[in-house]
N, C-alpha and C positions, 0 to 999 in steps of 0.2 A: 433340270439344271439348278435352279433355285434351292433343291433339296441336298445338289451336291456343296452349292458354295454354304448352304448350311454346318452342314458337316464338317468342311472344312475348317470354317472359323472354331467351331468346337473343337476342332483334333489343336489350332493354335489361339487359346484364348488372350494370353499375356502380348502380344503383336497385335492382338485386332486392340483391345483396351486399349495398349497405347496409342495406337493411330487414331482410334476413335475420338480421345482423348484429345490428341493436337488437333485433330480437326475443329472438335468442340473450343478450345480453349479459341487458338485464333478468329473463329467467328462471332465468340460471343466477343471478345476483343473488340475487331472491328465494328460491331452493333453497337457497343459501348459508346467508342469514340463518337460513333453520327449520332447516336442519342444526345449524346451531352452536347456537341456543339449546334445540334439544332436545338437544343432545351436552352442554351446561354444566348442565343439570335433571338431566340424567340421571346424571352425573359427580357433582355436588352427594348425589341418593341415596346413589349405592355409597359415597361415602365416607363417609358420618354411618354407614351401617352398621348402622342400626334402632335407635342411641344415643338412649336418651329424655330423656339431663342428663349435663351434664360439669360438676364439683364438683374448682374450682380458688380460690388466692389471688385476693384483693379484686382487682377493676378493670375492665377494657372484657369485659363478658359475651361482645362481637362478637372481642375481642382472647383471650379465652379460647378460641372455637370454631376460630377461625382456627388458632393455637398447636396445641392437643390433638388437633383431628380431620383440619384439611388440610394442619397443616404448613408453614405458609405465614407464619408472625408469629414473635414472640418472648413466652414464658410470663410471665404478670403476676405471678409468682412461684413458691415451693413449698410444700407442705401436711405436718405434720406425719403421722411413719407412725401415731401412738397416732391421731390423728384422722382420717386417712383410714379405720383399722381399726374403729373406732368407728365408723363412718359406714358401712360396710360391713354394720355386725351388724343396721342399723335393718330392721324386720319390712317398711319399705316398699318397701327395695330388694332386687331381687329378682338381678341380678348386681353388682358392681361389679370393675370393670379397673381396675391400677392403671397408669401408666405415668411413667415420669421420663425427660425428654430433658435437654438443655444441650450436647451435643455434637456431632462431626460428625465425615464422614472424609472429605476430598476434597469438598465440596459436598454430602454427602447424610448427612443427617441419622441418629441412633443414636437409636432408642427403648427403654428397659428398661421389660420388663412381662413377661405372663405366656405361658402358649401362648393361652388367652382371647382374647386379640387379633388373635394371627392366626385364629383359628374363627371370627373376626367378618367376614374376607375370606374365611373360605372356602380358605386356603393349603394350597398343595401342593406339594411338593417337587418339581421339572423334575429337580436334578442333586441327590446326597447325602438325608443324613435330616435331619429339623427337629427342632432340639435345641439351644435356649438356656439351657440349665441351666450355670451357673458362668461361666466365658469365653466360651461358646459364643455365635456369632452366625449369623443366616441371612439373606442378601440378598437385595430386594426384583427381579426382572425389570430394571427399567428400572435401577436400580443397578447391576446386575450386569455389564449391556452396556457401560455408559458406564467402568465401571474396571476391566472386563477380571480382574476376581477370578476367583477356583480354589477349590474342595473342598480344605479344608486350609491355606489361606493362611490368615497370621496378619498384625495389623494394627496397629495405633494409634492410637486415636481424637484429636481435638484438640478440646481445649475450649471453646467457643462455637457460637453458630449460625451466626453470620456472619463476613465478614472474611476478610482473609487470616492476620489473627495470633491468637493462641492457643498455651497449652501445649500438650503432647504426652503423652498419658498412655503413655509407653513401659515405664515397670513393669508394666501389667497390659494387654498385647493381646491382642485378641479373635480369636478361631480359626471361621473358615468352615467350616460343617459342612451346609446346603444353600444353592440357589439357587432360589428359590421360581417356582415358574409367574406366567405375567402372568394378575394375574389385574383389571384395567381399574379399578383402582382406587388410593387414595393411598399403600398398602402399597406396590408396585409399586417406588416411589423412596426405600423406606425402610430401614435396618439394624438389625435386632430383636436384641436382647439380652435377660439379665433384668436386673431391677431390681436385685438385688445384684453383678450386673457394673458399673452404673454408679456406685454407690457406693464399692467397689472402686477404681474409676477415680480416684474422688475423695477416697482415704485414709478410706473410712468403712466398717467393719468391721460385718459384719450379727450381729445381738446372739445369742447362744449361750447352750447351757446349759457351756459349759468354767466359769466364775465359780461358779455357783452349787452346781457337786458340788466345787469347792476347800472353798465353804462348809460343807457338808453334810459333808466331812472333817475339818473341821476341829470342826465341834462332834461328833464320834463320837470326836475324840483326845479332844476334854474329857471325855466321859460318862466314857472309860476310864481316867483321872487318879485314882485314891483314895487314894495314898499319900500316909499322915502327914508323913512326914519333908521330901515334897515339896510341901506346901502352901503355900510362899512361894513357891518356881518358880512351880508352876501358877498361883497369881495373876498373877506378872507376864508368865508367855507368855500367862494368858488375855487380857490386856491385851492383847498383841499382837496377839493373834489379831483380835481386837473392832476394834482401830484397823486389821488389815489388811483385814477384812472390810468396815467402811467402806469403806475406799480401792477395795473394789473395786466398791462398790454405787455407790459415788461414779461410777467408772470407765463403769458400766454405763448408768448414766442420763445419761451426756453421750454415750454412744453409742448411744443410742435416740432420745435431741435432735436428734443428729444426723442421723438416718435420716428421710429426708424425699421425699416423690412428687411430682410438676409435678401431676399432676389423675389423679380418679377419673371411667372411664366408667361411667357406671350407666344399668343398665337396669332399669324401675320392675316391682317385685313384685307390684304390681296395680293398679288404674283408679284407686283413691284416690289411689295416690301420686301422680298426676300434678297433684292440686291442692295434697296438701297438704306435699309434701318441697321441691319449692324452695324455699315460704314459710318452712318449719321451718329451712330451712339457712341462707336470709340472713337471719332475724330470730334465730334462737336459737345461731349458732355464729360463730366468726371468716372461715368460708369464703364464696365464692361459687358458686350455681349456673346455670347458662347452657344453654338451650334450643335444639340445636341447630337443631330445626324454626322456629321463632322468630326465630332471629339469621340462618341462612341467608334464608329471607323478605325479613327485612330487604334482606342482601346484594343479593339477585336481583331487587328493588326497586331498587338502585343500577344495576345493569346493563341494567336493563330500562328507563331513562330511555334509554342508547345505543341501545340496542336498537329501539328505539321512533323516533328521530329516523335512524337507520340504513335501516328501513322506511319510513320518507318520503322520504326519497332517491330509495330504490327505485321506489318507488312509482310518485314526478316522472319516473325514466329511464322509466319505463315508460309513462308518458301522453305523454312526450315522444315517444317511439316510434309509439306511435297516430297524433299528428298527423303524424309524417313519413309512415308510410304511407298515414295520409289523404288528405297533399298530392298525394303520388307518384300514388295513383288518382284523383285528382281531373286532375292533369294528363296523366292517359295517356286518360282521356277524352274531353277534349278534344281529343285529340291523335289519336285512335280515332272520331270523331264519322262519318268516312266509311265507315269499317271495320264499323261499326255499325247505320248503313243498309243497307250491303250486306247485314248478317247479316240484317236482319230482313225484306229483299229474299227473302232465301233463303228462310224460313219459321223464323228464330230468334224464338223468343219471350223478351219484358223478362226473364222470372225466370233464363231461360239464361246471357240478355248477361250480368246481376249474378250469377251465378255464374262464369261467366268471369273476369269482371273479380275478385273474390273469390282465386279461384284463383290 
């Protein structure tokens, strides 16, 4: 039998091609589809990263997640550091990362944060050691490929996300010290830093104890002051002292002002948090906090409408398919009606024919 439906496909090659054909086409079709939507579920995991809330400035929760976690938006602002630090102490949370972007180098993005962040991907050195402490920066796999960097090169980041224009932070460039393994995730495309490299960048100076032992000197000259004679001086240097110590507490708290994070990743300290810390954050503080589990949904909601009228497509080539090879045996049947006699001539029985034909 196998010999006959052989033959037979050779007596009509242009009908089996084509049938062969839809059948191929609509399957790999469908393959396609569950490929790519379980590659976008699964992409969506690794990068949230097991992040239970990202605690950023007022605005789109969805324009928050997108910003902080894929990298893909522009930040709805920045968070002050006393407040993020604050925020950090609460018993509910149980990590918090902090992270400050605004920059770029060539198309790919400069995150400042902690080593936390990469431990969140899992990162691993391919070329060099990981070490963003001061200048230090480490490039993501897929960054690395697309600009051809080196162990040792040093850079310049420019200011924005987007665009072509932007300053040039050339007083403070960043020094390549590894090249991270791929590790399938939004790291991958990204250029870590720490968070007082990018401050740095942007003329803001990470707050110190150098102020405060000027202080502390200065009132150990006063203690040692006892001289009679010198009791007018010492009034008027204590004055100075007093108005210079202002100036510098002055100094100090416009540079703590200024020290400021794009958003805290947090990860919750126990089961309660999960009810009660976003509520607590957007009714009791000036921040907002945004659900990555939640806001992605959302996302995968939006895609899943494509998704979904994508599969009906399919679906249609695919029943389109059926009736053509319907037709096709419906007319080789007829077209076989002698061929079929003969079989059953011979001693073929119906369930054979329709296997044949089937074949």
């Amino acid at each position: 039998m196998i010999r006959l439906v052989l033959a037979h496909m050779l007596d009509r090659p242009m009908p089996v091609a084509l049938n062969t054909l839809l059948i191929a086409f609509s399957g790999a079709l469908l393959l396609t589809l569950a490929s790519l939507s379980q590659h976008l579920t699964t992409r969506f995991a690794n990068d949230m990263a097991d992040i239970d809330l990202v605690v950023s400035a007022k605005g789109s929760p969805l324009q928050v997640i997108l910003s902080s976690l894929f990298h893909v938006d522009v930040p709805t602002g920045n968070i002050p550091l006393d407040a993020a630090d604050a925020l950090a102490k609460d018993p509910l949370v149980g990590q918090a990362i902090p992270i400050a972007v605004g920059d770029r180098f060539r198309g790919f993005r400069v995150v400042g944060t902690n080593l936390d962040y990469l431990a969140l991907y899992k990162a691993k050195a391919q070329v060099g050691a990981i070490d963003i402490a001061a200048d230090n920066a480490v490039i993501g796999a897929a960054a690395a490929r697309a600009l051809s960097i080196t162990i040792g090169q040093k850079f310049a980041v420019t200011h924005g996300l987007s665009g072509d224009g932007g300053a040039e932070h050339d007083s403070h460039p960043l020094i390549v010290t590894a090249i991270l393994a791929p590790t399938g995730t939004v790291l991958d495309r990204l250029i870590v830093t720490s968070v007082e490299a990018v401050w740095e960048a942007h003329g803001i100076e990470a707050h110190g104890q150098h102020d405060s032992e000027h202080v502390d000197d200065s009132d150990h000259d006063h203690e040692n002051h006892h001289d009679d004679e010198d009791d007018h001086d010492h009034e008027d240097n204590h004055g100075h002292e007093v108005e210079d110590d202002h100036d510098h507490a002055h100094h100090d708290e416009q540079g703590a002002n200024a020290q400021e994070v794009t958003a805290l990743l947090i990860r919750y300290g126990s089961p309660l948090a999960a009810v009660r810390l976003p509520q607590k954050i957007n009714e009791q503080t000036d921040l907002m906090s945004a659900v990555p589990a939640y806001e992605t949904a959302r996302l995968l909601s939006v895609f899943g409408i494509g998704r979904d009228v994508a599969q009906l497509i399919t679906a249609g080539l695919a029943l389109l398919g059926g009736f053509a090879i319907f037709a096709s045996l419906w007319s080789a049947l007829d077209r076989r009606e002698t061929d079929m006699a003969l079989y059953r001539l011979l001693g073929a029985q119906p369930p054979q024919l329709l296997s044949m034909l089937l074949l």
